[in-house]
C-alpha positions in Angstrom: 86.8 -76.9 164.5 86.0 -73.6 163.5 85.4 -71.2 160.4 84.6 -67.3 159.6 83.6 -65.7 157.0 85.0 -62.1 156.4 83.7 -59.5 153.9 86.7 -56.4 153.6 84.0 -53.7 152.9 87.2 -51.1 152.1 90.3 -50.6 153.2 89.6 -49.7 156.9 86.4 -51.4 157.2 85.3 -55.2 156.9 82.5 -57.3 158.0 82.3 -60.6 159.9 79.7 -62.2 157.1 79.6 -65.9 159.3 81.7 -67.2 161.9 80.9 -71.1 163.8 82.3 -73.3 165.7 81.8 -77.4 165.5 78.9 -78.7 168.1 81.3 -80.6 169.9 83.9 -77.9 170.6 81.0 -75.0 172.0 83.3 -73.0 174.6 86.4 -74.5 174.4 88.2 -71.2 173.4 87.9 -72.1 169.4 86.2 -69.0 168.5 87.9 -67.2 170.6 90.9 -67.7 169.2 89.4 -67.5 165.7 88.5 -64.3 166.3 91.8 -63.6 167.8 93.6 -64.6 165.1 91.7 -62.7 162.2 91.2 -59.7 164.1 95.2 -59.5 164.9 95.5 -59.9 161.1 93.2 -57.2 160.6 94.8 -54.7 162.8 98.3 -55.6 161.1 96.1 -54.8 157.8 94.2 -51.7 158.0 90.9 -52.0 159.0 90.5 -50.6 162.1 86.6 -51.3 162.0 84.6 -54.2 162.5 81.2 -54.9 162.1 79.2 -58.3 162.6 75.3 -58.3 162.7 72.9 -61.1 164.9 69.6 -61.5 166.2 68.7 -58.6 168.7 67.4 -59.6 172.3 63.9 -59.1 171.3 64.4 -62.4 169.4 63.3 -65.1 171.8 65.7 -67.9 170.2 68.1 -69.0 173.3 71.2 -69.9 171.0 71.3 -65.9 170.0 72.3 -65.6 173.8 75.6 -67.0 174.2 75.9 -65.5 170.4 75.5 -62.5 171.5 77.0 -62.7 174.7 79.9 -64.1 172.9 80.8 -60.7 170.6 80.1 -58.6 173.7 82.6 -60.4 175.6 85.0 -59.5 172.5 84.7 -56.0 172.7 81.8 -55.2 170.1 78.8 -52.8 171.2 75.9 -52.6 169.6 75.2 -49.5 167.4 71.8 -50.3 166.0 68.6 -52.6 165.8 67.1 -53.0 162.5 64.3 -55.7 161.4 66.3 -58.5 158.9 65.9 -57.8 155.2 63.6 -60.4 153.6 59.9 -61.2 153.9 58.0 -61.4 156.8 58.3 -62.6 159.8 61.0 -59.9 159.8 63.1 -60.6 162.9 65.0 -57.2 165.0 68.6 -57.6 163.7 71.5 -56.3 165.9 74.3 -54.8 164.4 77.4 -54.9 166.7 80.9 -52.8 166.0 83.9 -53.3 167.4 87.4 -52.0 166.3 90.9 -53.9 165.9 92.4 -51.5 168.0 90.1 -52.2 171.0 90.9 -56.1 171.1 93.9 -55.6 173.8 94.0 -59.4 172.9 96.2 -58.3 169.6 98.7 -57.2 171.2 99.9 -60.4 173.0 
């Protein structure tokens, strides 16, 4: 139902390179608990920071929104706004931190 993509950067750091859930399972708790799940491993592991990058608000593109609302609802802020590497267009890129300690979720 659901998949993510995780990059450990080093041994307290690691990135969240892709994460998705199926079209017919859209807020049914699947990434949620995907999330959940890797970010308790994490925690148990070392890293204590996470990062995970996605269109910034500027982006008119209406599927970014419940994107982004989605990692803001788990606890990452955003810490910077850069344009996405590549050739033009180059689209505002949000990059979003959050920490496995700050996911009270872990510890259920």
């Amino acid at each position: 139902m659901g998949f993510l993509v995780l990059d450990r950067r080093s041994r307290r750091a690691a990135e969240i390179l892709w994460m998705g859930v199926h079209p017919s399972a859209p807020r049914t708790g699947v990434g949620t608990q995907l999330l959940t799940d890797v970010l308790r491993q994490l925690a148990a592991d070392g890293p204590q920071l996470v990062e995970v990058k996605t269109l910034d608000r500027a982006v008119d593109y209406q599927p970014y929104e419940a994107t982004r609302a989605f990692w803001e609802r788990s606890g990452f802020v955003q810490i910077d706004n850069r344009p996405t590497p590549g050739p033009a267009p180059r689209q505002p890129r949000r990059d979003l931190r959050g920490g496995t300690w700050r996911d009270d979720r872990a510890s259920r």
